[in-house]
N, CA and C of each residue as an Amber inpcrd file, in Angstrom:
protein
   273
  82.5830000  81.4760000  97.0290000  83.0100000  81.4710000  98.4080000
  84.1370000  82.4920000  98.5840000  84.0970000  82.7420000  99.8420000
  85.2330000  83.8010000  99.7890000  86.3320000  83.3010000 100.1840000
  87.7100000  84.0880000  99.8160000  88.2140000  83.5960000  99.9210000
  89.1840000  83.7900000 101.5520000  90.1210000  82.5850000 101.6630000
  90.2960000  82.8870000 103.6880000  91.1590000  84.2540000 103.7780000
  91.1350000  84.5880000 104.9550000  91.6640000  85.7460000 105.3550000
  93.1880000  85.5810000 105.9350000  94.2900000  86.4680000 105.5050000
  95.2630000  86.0860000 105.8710000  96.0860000  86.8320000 106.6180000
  95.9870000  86.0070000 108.0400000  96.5440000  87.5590000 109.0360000
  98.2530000  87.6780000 109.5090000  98.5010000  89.3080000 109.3310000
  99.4310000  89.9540000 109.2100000 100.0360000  89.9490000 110.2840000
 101.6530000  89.8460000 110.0440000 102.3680000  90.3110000 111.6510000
 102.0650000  91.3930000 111.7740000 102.5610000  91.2480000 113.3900000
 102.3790000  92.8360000 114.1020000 103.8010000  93.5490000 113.5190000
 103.2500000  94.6510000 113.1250000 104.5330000  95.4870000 112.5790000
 105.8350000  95.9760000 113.6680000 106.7680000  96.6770000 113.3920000
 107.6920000  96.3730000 114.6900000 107.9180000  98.2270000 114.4550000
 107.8030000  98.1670000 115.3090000 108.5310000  99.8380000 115.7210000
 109.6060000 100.6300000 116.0700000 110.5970000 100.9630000 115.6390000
 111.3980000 101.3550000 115.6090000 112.0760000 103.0730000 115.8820000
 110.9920000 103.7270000 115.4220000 111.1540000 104.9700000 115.4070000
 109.7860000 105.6380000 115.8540000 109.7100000 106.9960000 115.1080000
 108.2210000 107.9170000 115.6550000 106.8490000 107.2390000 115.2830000
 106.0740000 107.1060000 116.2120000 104.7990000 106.6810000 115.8080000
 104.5290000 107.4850000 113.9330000 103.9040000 107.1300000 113.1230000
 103.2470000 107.6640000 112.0310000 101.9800000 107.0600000 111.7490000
 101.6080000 108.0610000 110.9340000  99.9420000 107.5750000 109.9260000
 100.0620000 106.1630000 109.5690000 100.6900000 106.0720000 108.8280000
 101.2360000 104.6610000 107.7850000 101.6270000 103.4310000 109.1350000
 102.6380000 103.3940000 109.8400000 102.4550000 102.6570000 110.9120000
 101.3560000 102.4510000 111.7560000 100.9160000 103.3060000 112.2660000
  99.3870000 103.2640000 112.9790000  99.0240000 102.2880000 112.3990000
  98.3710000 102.7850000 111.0580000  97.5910000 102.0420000 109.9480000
  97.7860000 100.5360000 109.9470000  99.2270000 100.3150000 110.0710000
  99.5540000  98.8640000 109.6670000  99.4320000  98.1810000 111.0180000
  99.4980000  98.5080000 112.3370000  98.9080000  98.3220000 113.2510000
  97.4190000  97.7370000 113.5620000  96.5560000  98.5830000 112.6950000
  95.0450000  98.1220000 112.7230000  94.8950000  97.5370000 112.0480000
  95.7000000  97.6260000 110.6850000  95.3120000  96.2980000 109.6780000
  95.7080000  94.5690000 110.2620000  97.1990000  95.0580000 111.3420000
  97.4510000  93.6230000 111.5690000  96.4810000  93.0950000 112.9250000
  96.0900000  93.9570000 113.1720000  94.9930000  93.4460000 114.3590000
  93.7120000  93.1930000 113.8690000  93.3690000  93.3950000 112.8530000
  92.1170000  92.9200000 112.1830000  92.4270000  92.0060000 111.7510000
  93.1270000  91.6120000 110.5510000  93.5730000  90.4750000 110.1720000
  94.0320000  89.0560000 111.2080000  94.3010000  89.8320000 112.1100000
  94.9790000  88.5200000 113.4390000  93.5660000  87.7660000 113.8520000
  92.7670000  89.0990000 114.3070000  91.3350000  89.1020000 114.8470000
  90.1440000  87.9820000 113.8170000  90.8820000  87.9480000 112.5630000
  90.1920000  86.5460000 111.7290000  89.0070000  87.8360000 110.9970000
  89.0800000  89.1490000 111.5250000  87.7630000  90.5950000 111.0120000
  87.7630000  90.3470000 109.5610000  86.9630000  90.0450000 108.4590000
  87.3300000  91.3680000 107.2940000  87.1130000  92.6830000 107.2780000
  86.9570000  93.5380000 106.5700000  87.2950000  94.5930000 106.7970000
  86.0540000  95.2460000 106.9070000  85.0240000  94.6690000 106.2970000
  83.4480000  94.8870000 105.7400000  82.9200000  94.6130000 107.2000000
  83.0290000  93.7640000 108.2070000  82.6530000  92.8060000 109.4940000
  83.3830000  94.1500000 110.2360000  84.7830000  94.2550000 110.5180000
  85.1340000  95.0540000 111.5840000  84.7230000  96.2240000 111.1630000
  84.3200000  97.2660000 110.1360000  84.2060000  98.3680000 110.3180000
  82.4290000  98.6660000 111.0590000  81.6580000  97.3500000 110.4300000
  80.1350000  97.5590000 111.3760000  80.5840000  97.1140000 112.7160000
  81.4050000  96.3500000 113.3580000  81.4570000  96.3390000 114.7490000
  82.2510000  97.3480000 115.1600000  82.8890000  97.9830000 114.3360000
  83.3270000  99.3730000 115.1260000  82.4200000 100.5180000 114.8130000
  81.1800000 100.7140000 114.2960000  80.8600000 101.6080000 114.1080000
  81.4200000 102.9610000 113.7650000  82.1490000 102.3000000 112.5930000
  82.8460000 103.5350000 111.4050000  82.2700000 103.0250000 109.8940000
  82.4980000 103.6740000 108.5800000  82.4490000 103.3300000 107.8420000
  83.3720000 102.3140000 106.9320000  83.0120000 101.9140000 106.2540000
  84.3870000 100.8250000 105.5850000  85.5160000 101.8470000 105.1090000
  84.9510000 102.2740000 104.3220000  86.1090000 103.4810000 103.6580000
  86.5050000 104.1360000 104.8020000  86.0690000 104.5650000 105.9300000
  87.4370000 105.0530000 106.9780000  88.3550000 104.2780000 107.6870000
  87.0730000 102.8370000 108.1350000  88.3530000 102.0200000 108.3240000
  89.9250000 101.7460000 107.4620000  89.5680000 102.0030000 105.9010000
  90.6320000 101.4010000 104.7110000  91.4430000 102.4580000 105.0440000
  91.2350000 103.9650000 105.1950000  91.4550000 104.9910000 105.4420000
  92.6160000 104.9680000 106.5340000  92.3660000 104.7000000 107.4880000
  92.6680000 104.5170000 108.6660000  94.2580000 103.4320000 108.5490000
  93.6740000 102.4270000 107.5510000  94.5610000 100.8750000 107.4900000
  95.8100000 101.8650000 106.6140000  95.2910000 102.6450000 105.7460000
  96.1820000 102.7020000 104.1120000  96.9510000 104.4880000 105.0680000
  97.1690000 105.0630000 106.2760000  97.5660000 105.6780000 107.0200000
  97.1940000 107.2330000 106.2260000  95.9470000 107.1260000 105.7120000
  95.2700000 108.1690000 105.9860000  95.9290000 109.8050000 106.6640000
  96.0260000 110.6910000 106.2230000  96.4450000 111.8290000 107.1520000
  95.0320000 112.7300000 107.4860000  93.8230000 112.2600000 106.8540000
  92.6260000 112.9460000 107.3690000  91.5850000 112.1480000 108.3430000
  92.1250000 111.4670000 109.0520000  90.9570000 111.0510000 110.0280000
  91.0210000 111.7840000 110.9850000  89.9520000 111.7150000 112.0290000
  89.6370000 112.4800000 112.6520000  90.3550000 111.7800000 114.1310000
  90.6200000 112.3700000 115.3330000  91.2710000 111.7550000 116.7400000
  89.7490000 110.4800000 117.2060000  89.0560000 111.4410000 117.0300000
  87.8660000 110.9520000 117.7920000  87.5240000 108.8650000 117.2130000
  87.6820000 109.3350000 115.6570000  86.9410000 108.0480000 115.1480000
  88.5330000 107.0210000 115.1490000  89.4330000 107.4060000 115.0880000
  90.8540000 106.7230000 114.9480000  90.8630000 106.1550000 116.4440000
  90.6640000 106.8360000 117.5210000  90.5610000 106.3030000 119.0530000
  89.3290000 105.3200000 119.0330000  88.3940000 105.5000000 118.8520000
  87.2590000 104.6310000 118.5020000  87.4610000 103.0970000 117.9210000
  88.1040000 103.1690000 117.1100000  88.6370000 102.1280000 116.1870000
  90.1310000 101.3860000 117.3200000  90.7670000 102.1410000 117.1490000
  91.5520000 101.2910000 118.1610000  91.4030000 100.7200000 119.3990000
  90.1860000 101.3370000 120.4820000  89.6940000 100.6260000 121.5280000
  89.1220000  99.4780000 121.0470000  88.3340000  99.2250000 119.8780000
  87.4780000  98.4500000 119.6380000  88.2340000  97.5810000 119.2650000
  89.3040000  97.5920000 118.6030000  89.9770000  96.3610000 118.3480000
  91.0040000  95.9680000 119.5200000  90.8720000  96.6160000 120.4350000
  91.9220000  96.3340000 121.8260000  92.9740000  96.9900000 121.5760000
  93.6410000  97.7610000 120.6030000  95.1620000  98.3540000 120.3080000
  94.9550000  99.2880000 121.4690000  96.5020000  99.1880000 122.5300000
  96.7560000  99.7980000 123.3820000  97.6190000 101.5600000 123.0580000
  97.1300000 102.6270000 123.2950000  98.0800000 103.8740000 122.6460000
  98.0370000 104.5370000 123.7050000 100.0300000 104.6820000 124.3630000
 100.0650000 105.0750000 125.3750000 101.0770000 106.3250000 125.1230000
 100.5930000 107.3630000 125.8190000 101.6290000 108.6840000 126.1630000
 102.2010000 108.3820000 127.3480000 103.6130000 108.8080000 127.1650000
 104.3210000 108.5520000 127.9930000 104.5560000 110.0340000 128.8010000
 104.9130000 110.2150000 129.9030000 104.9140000 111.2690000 131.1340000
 106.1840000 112.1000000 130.9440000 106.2940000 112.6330000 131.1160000
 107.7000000 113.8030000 131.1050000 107.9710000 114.5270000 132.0680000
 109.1860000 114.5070000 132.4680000 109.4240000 115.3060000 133.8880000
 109.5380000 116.6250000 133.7780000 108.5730000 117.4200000 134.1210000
 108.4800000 119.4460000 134.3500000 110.0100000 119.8040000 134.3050000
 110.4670000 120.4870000 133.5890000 111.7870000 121.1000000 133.4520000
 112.6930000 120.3780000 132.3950000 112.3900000 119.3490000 131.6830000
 113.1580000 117.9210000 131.0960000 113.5890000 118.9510000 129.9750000
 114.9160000 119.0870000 129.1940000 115.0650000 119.6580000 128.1580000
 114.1830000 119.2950000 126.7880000 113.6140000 120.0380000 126.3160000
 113.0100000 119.8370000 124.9080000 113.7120000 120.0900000 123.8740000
 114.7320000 118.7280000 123.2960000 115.4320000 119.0160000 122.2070000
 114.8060000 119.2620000 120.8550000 113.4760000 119.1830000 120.3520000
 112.9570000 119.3950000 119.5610000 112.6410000 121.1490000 118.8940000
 112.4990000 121.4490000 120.4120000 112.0720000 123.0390000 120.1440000
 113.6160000 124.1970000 119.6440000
């Protein structure tokens, strides 16, 4: 028998979105979701290994299949708006 599934807090955010955060994001929404990992990657129509990919923050997935995966599990990813002229301290 297998054994139960044990689901993860939602990770907390603090700083810049990353790979590795993302990741722990989808892992804790699968895990919450009761998914294994084998179950959510055929209802998302990805492979297992990209889903793990994806969980373990991956720096080669693709936008397309990473957006895919997060609609499907409901994770909300929002850009935020910027006002025309706003200083860009980065540049």
């Amino acid at each position: 028998m297998a054994r139960p599934l044990t689901p993860l807090p939602t990770p907390q955010q603090s700083g810049a979105l990353t790979p590795e955060l993302l990741g722990q994001f989808i892992r804790a929404k699968r895990t919450q979701s009761g998914l294994r990992i084998d179950d959510a990657a055929a209802l998302l129509g990805v492979a297992k290994d990209t889903l793990s990919k994806l969980e373990r923050g991956h720096h080669g997935a693709q936008l397309g299949t990473l957006l895919q995966v997060l609609n499907g599990l409901g994770i909300t990813l929002t850009v935020e708006a910027w006002a025309e002229g706003e200083s860009d301290d980065w540049v």
